[in-house]
N, C-alpha and C positions, 0 to 999 in steps of 0.2 A: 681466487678473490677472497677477501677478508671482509666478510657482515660488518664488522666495527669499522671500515674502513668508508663503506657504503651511506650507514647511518651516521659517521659523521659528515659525508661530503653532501648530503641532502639537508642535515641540523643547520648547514654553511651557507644552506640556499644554492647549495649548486645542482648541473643537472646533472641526472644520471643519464647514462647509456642505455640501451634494450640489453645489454648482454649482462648490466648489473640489475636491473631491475629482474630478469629472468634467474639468475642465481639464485634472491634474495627470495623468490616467491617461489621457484621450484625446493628452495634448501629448507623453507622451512614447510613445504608439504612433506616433504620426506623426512623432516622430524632432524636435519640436522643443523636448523635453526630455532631454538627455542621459542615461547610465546615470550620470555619479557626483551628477546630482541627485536621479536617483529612487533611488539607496543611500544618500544622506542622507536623503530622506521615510522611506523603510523604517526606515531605523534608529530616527529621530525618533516613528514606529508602534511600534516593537519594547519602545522604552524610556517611553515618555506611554501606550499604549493608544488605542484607541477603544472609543464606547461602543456598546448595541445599533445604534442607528440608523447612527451611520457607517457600521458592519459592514455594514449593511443597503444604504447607498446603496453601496458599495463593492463588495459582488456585484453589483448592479444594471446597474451601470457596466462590470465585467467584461464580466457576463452578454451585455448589449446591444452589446459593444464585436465583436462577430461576430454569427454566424447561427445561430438556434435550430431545431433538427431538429422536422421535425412526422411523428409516427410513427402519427399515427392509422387512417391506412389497413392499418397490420398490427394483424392481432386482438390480440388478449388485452390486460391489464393487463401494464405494462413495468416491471422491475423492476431497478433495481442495487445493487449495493454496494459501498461505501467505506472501505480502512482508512487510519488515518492514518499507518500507515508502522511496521513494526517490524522487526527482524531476523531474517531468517531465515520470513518473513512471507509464502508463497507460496500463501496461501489461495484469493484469487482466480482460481489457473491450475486447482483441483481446484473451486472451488463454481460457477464458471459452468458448468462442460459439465454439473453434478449440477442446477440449479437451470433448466436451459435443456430437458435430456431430462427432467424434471416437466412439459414442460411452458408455463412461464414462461416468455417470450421474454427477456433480457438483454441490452440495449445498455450498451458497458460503457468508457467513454474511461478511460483510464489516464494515470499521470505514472512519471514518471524518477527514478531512484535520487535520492533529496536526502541529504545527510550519508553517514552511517552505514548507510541503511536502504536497500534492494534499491527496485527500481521494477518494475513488472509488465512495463514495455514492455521493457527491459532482457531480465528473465528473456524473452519471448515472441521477443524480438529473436535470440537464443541460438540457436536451429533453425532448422537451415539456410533461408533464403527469405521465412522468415515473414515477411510486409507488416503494420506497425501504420501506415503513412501513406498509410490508404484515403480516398479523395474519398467527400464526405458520399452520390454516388449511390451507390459503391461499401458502403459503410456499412448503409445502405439497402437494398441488394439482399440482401448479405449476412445481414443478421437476418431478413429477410422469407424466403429460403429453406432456414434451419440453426436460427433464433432464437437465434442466438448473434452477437456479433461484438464482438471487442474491438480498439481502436484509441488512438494516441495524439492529441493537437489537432493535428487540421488548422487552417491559415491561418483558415479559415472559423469556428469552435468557438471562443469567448472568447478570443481572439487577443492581448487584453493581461494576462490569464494566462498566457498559453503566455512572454511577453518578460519580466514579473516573473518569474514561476516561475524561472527559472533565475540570474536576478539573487540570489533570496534564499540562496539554495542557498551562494553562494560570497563573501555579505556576512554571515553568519552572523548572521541574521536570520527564520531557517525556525523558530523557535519562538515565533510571536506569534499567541497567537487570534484576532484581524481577519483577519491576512494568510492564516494555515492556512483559517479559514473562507471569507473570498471567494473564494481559489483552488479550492476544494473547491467549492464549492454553486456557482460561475459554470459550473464545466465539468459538473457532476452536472444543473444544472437546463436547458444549450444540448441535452444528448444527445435528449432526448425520451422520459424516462419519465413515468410515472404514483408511482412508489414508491419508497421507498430506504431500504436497512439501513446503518446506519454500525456501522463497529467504531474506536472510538474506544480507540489503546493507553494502558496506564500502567505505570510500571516504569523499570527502569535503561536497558530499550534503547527505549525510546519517546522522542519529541520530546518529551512530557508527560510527566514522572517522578515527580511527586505527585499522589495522584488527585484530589484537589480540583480544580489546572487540568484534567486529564483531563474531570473532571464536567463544569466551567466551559464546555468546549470542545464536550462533547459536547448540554450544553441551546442553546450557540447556535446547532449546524449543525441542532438538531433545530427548533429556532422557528423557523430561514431557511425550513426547505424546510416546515414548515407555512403558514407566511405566504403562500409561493407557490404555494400548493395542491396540497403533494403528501401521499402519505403515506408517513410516517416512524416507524422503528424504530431506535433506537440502544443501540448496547451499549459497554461499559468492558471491555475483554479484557486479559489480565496481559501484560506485556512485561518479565519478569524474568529469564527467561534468553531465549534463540533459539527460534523455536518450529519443531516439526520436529526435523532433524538436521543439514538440509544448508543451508550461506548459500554465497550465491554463485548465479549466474546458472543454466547451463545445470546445476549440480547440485540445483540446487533443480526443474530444469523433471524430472529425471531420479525425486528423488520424490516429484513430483504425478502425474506417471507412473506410480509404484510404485502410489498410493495410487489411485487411480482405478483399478487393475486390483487392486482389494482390499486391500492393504498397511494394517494399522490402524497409523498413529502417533499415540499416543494423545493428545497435547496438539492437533497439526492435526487431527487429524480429527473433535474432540469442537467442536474452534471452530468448522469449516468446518460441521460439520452443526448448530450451533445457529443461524448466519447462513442456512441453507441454508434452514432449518426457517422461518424469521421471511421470507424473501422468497418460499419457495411459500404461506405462510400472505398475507401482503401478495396476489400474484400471483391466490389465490380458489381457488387449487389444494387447501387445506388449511382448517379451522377453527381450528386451533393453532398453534401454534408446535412443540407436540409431536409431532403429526401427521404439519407437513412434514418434520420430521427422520425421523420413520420413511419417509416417501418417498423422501427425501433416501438415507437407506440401501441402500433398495430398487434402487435405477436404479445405484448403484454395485455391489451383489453380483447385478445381472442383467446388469452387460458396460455398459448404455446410455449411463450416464455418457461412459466411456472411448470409447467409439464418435463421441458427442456432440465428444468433443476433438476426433480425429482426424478429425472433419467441419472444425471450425473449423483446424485446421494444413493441410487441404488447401482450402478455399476462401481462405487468405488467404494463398498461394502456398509455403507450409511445404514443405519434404521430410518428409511420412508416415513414410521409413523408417529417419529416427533416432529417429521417436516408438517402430515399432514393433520396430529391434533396436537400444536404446541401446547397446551398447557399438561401435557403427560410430562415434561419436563422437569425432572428435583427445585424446587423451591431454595435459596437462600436462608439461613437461619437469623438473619436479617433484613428487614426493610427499612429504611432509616427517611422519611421527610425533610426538604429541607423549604423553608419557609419565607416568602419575602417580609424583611420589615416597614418597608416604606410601598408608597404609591406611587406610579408611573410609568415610567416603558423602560424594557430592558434595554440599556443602551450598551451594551457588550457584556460578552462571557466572556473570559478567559482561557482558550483553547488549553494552552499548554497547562493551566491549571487544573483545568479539568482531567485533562491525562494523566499527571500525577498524582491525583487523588482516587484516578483507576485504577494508578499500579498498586496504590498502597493498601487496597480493597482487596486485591487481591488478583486482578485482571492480567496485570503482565510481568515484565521478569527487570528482576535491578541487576541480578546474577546469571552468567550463563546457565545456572544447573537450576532454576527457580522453576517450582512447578505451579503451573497456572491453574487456577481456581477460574472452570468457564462459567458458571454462574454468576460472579461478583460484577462490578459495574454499573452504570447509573443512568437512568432516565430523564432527561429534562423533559420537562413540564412548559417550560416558556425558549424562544429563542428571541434573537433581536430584532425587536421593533414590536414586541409583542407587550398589551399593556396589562401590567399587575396591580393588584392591591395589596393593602400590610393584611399577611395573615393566608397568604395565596400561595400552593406550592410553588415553587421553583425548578426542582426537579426531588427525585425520589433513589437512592442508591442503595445497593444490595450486595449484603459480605457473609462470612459468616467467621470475622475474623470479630470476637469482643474488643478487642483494645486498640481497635482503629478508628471506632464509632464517633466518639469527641474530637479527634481529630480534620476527621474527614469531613465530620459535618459544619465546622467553621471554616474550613479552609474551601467547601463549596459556596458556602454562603456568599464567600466574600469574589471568588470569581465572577460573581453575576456585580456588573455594575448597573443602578437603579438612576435614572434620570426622571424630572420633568418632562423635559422635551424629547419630543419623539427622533429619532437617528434617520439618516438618510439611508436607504437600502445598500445591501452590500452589493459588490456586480461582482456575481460568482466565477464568471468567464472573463477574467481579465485579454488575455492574450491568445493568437494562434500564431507558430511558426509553423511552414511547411515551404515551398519549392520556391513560391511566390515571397518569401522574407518574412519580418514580423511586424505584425499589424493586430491592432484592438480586432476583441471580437465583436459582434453587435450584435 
């Protein structure tokens, strides 16, 4: 077979076979496919599609392109979850230790900041020592004595994942349903569950900004991982403004922090405890969805959650004692204000704006090889529907880069739009697919 042969019959909108899509993704793990042919396939994907089946053989290929975890010897039904990336997005550092002290064991591979949107391993990377590049024994041992363990791919774990994954990122090609979906469901299906909740964003700072592709994206990852025989929960969560308060790395680990030792922030905490709720329900812990959220409650205003963390930061080499006195923390050599000029209610942020005025701070990577500064990052101060006067923070952001400061600080300004009139609430849980088809959530 001929790669140019491949990449143009995909440029043409035509479909490929399994035996060319397996060529084109085994040739260039083994290095005899360069990177600017597989950013021409990518793009020729990004801009033609694939249809179900591609999709299908194209996890498969990831999937089998490494080692699939056999987790049977630990009790219980294995549960994770997936978001597809939003701003300010740090769910999963507050819903494992909540979903793991239920109970449910949690193996939970993670990815790296892509675009605009934070990566868990980034945020876990943040504290001092954390190890996300545990060997699958390591992995293993880990969940069988915490029930918890989050990690990013190892060589062993879809490993032609791990070499696209970063490729897409900086060919600007991270917004293609095939591509989001095989990278997603190749490393979700190698971990070794039984079950998986997707939160699938939509909104200004999501990869998917119109809920239609949101929908679209979220029925394929949910028929993948049914085909494979798992079982699957997916939801459509809003990504309109930031969610939370804090973007950026280690302020973000700062409050999952908060939030795990009580802290209600009302947009994280109402998502985290709905994902929460649907993976102890999966897990056999619960009979609802309803239920496991009042579980889910429980383990955080009984301490166990927070305890459950600070198990997982000391088994995967962390220093405990930035978890438990964050302000030991290195300071910023910046704190920059940003201020409202006018009076009235914040009637929208600007998701995606916000996130590139992360990167530029210094929070995430424009380059594969960009090193993350986990300090940088920004505070808001107000979110939507919240009312301000002239002369009232807005939010507060921290770099320690000089020559980003005038930049950053108008370019936040202006993502805050300022109304009279007050906004109608956002409904953070738009959608649920699972067995029963897709219906609002209420």
């Amino acid at each position: 077979m001929n790669p140019v042969e491949i990449i143009r019959k995909k440029r043409d909108g035509k479909k490929l076979t399994k035996d060319e899509i397996s060529f084109f993704i085994n040739g260039y793990l083994n290095g005899k496919i360069p990177d600017y042919q597989m950013s021409a396939f990518l793009m020729a994907v990004y801009f033609q599609n694939m249809d179900f089946e591609e999709t299908t053989y194209l996890t498969e290929i990831m999937l089998n392109s490494g080692h699939i975890i056999d987790l049977s010897d630990i009790p219980g039904i294995k549960v994770d979850k997936h978001s597809t990336g939003g701003v300010g997005d740090k769910v999963s550092l507050i819903l494992a230790p909540i979903v793991a002290a239920a109970g449910v064991p949690v193996p939970m591979i993670s990815g790296r900041g892509l675009g605009h949107t934070g990566g868990t391993l980034d945020k876990l990377e943040s504290i001092p020592g954390f190890r996300t590049n545990l060997s699958v024994e390591e992995y293993k041992k880990v969940i069988s004595e915490i029930g918890l363990v989050m990690i990013g791919q190892t060589e062993e774990i879809a490993p032609a994942d791990k070499k696209i994954y970063a490729l897409r990122d900086v060919t600007a090609t991270v917004e293609s349903i095939p591509l989001i979906s095989a990278s997603i469901m190749s490393k979700k299906l190698a971990e070794g569950i039984d079950a998986l909740v997707l939160d699938v964003k939509t909104g200004q700072g999501a990869f998917m900004k119109e809920y239609e592709k949101s929908l679209q994206l979220a029925q394929v990852l949910f028929t993948i991982g049914k085909n494979f025989g798992k079982k699957v929960i997916a939801f459509i969560t809003d990504m309109n403004q930031p969610l939370g308060y804090a973007v950026g790395n280690w302020l973000e680990v700062v409050e999952s922090v908060q939030c795990l030792r009580g802290l209600d922030v009302p947009d994280l905490m109402y998502i985290t405890y709905v994902l929460a709720g649907a993976m102890i329900m999966l897990g056999g812990k619960a009979n609802s969805i309803e239920k496991g959220m009042k579980i889910a409650q429980k383990v955080v205003l009984s301490g166990e959650a927070y305890e459950k963390f600070l198990q997982l930061v000391e088994k995967q080499g962390g220093d405990v004692s930035y978890i438990e006195n964050l302000e030991k923390y290195p300071l910023s050599k910046h704190s920059i204000e940003v201020k409202s000029m006018f009076d009235g209610y914040v009637y929208e942020i600007d998701a995606l704006e916000v996130g590139m005025v992360s990167l530029i701070l210094g929070a995430g990577r424009t380059k594969v090889d960009d090193v993350i500064d986990p300090k940088a990052g920004i505070v808001l101060r107000k979110k939507v529907g919240d009312k301000v006067e002239s002369g009232e923070q807005l939010a507060v952001f921290y770099t320690d880069r000089d020559d980003v400061i005038k930049t950053a600080k108008e370019r936040l300004a202006k993502a805050f739009k300022i109304s009279h009139q007050k906004p109608e609430p956002l409904k953070l849980v738009k959608t649920i697919i699972d067995d029963n088809g897709v219906r609002n959530w209420e």
